[in-house]
C-alpha positions as CSV (number, residue, x, y, z in Angstrom):
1,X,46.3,-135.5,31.5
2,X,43.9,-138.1,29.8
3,X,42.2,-137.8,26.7
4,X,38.9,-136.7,28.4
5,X,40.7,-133.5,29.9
6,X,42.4,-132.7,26.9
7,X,39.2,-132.8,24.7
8,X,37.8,-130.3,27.4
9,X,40.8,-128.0,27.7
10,X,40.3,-127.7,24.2
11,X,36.6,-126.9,24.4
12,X,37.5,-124.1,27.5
13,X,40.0,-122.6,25.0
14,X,37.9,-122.8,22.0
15,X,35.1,-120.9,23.8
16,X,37.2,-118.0,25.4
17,X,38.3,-117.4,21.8
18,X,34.6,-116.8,21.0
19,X,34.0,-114.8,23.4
20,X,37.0,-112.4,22.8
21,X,36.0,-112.4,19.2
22,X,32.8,-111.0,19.5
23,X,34.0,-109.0,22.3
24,X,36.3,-107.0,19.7
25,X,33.2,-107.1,16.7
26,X,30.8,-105.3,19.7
27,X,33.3,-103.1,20.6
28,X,34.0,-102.5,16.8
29,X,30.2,-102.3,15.6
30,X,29.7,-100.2,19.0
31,X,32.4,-97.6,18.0
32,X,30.4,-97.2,14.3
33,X,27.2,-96.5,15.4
34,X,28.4,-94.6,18.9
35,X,26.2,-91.1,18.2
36,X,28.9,-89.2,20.6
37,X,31.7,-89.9,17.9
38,X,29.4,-89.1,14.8
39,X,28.6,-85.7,16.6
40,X,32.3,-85.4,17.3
41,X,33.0,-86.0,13.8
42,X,30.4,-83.0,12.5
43,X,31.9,-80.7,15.3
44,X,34.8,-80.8,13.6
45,X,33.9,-80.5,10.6
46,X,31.4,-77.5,11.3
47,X,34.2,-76.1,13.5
48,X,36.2,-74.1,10.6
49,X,33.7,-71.5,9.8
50,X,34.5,-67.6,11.2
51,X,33.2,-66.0,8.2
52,X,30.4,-64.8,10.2
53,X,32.6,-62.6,12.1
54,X,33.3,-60.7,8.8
55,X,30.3,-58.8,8.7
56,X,30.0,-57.8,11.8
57,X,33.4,-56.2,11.3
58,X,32.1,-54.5,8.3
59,X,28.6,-53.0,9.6
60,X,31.2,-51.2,12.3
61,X,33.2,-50.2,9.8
62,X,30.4,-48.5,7.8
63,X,28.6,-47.1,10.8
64,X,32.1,-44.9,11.9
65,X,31.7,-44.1,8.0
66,X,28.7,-42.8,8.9
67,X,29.4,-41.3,12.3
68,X,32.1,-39.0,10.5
69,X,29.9,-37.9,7.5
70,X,28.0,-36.6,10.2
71,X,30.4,-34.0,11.4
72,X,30.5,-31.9,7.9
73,X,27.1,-31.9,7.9
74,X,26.6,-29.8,11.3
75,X,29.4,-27.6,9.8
76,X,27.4,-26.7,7.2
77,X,24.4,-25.8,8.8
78,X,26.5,-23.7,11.5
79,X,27.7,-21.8,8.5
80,X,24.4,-21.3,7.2
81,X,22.9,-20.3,10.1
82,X,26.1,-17.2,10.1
83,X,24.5,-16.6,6.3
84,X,21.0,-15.7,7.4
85,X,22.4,-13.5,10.2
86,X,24.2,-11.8,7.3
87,X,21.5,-11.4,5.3
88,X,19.7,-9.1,7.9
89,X,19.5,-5.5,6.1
90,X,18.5,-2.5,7.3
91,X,15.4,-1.0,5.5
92,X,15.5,3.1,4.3
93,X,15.4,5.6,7.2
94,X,11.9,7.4,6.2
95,X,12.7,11.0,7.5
96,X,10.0,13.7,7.7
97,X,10.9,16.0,4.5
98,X,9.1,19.2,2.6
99,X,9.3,17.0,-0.5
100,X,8.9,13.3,1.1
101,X,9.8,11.1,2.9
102,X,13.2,10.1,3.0
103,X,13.9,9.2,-0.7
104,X,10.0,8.8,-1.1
105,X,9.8,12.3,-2.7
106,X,6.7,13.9,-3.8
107,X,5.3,13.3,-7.6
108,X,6.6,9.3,-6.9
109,X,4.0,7.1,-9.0
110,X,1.7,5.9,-6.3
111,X,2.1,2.1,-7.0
112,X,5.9,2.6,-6.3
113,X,5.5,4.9,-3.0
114,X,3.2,2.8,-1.4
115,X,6.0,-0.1,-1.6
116,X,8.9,1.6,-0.7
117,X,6.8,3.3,2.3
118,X,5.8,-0.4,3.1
119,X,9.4,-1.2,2.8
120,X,10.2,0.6,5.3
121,X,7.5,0.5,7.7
122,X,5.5,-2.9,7.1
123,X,2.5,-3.7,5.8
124,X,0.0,-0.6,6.1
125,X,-2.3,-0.3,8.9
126,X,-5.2,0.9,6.4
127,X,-6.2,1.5,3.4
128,X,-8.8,3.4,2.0
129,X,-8.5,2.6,-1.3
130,X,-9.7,5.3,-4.4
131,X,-12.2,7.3,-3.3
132,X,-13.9,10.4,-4.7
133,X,-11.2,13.9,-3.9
134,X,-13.7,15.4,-1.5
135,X,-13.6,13.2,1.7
136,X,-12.1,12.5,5.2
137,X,-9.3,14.5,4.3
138,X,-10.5,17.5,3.1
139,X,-11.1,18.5,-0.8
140,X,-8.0,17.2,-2.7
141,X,-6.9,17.6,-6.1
142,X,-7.8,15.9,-8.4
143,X,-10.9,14.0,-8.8
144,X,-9.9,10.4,-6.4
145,X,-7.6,10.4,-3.9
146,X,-5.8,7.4,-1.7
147,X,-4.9,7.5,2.0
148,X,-2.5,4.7,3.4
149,X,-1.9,4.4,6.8
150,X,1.1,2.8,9.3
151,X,0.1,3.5,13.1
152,X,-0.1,7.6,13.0
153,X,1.2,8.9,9.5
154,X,-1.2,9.0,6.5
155,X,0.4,9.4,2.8
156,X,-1.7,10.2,-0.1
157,X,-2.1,9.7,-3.5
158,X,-4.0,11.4,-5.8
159,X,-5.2,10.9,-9.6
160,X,-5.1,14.9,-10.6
161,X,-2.7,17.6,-10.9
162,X,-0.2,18.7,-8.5
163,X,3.0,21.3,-7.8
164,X,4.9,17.9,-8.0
165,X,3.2,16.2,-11.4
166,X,1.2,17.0,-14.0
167,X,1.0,14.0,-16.6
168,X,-2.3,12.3,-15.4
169,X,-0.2,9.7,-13.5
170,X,-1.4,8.7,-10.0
171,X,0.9,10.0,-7.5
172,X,2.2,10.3,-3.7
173,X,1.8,14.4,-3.1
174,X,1.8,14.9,1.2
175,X,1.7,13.1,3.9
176,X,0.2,13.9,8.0
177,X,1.8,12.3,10.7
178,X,-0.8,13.5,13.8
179,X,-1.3,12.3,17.4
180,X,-4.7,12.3,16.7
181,X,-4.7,9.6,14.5
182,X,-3.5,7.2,17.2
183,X,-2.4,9.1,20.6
184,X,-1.1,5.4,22.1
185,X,0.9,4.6,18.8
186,X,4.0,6.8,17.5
187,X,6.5,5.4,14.2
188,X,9.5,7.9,15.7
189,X,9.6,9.2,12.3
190,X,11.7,12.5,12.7
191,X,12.3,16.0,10.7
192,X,16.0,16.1,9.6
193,X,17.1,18.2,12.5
194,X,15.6,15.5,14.8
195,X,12.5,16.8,15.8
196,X,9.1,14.8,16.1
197,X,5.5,14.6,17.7
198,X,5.8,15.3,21.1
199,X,8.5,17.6,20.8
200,X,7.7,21.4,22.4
201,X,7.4,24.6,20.8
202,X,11.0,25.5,22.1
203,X,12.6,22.4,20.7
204,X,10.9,24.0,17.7
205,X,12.5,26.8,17.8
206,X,16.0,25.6,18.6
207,X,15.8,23.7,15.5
208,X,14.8,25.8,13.4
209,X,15.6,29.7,14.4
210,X,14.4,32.3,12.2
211,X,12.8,29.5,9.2
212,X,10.4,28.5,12.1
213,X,6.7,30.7,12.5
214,X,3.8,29.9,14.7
215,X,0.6,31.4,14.3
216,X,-3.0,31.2,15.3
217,X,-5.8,30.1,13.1
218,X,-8.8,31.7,14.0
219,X,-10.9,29.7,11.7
220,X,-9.9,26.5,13.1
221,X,-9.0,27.6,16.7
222,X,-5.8,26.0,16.4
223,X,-2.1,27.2,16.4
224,X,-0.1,26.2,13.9
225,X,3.6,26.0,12.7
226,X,5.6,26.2,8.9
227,X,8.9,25.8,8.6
228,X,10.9,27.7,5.5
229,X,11.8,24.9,3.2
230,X,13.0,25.2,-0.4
231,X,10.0,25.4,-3.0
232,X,7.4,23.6,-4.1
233,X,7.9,21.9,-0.6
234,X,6.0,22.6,2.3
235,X,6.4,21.2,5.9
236,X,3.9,22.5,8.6
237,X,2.0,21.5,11.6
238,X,0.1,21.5,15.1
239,X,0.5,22.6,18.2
240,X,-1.2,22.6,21.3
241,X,-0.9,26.2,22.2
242,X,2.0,29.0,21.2
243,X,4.0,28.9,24.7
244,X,7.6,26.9,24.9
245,X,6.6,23.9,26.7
246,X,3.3,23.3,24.4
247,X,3.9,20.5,22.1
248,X,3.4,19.2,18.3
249,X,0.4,17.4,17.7
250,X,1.0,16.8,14.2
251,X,3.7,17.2,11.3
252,X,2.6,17.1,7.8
253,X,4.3,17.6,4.3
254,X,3.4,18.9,1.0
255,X,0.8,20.3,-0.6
256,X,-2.4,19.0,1.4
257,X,-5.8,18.8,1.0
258,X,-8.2,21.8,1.8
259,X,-11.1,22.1,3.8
């Protein structure tokens, strides 16, 4: 080889050096600023983070919290719900007496009667408030009197004297409990032998034996029945004629009003 090809040998070499140098500084520089590898570098860097998972684990925890607090609470309103089903009580039997009725006896101030009657029976269907003695009901005692009805049964007050008080204090002193006050309604309020309106004469009589007596008022063209009951009481009423089969109209107790 002469000098010529030796000095271009040289030159061939030298280049292909030059070339594989930058070759490696691309490759190098290309490797820095590749954008797949600096993503690849944040992915794993970003990769380590599950806390978020955490939570999630928590809200379910607290929501079965929740879901079993739930259950007590529907106990307690079963049991509640067995309390007010308890709590029902029955109200006093009102039963059609000479001296009352029930344990509403006669000479009871008249504030107190008309609340236990209302006890019993509801809220009144009227009232008449006091009004002067001589009225609707006949002439009463005393100079005002008070009539309170529930469907067919009146009970009255008065301000004056009676077989059952004397002190001045307003009081209950009879009741009527009539057919004619309502034929369409009836309370089912009952003597103590378990008679009522609507009964007949003969259930009357099988009651009551020899302490019943019927008779016929002229005056008032009506017949009429009184039971025997211990004194000052009084228990009387109406009938529609004087055979078996005719039937009470009304049944009223205590002293009365007359006409």
């Amino acid at each position: 080889m002469n000098p010529r090809q030796k000095r271009i040998v040289r030159i061939m070499a030298a280049l292909v050096g030059l070339v594989f140098v930058a070759a490696v500084i691309t490759s190098l520089r290309g490797s820095d600023d590749d954008p797949q590898a600096a993503a690849g570098t944040t992915t794993s860097t970003t990769a380590p983070m599950p806390p978020t998972s955490d939570p999630t684990t928590s809200t379910s925890s607290t929501s079965t919290s929740s879901t079993s607090t739930t259950g007590p609470s529907t106990s307690t309103t079963t049991s509640s719900s067995t309390t007010t089903s308890t709590t029902v009580s029955t109200l006093p039997e009102l039963v059609l007496f000479g001296d009352g009725l029930g344990e509403v006896t006669f000479g009871t101030d008249a504030d107190t009667a008309i609340t236990e009657i209302a006890a019993a029976l509801g809220e009144p269907d009227e009232d008449s408030g006091w009004i002067p003695s001589f009225s609707r009901f006949g002439t009463c005692p005393g100079e005002q009197v008070r009539g309170i009805r529930w469907a067919t049964m009146w009970a009255l007050m008065t301000d004056g004297e009676t077989e059952w008080r004397a002190d001045g204090v307003p009081h209950f002193f009879a009741y009527l409990d009539s057919v004619f006050y309502d034929e369409d309604q009836s309370l089912g309020l009952l003597t103590a032998e378990g008679v009522g309106l609507g009964d007949s004469a003969k259930d009357l009589e099988d009651a009551y034996g020899d302490r019943l007596e019927i008779t016929f008022e002229e005056l008032l063209d009506v017949y009429l029945f009184n039971i025997d009951v211990p004194a000052p009481g009084r228990l009387w009423g109406g009938l529609t004629g004087g055979d078996d089969d005719d039937l009470i109209t009304s049944i009223d107790g205590g002293q009365g009003c007359g006409e």
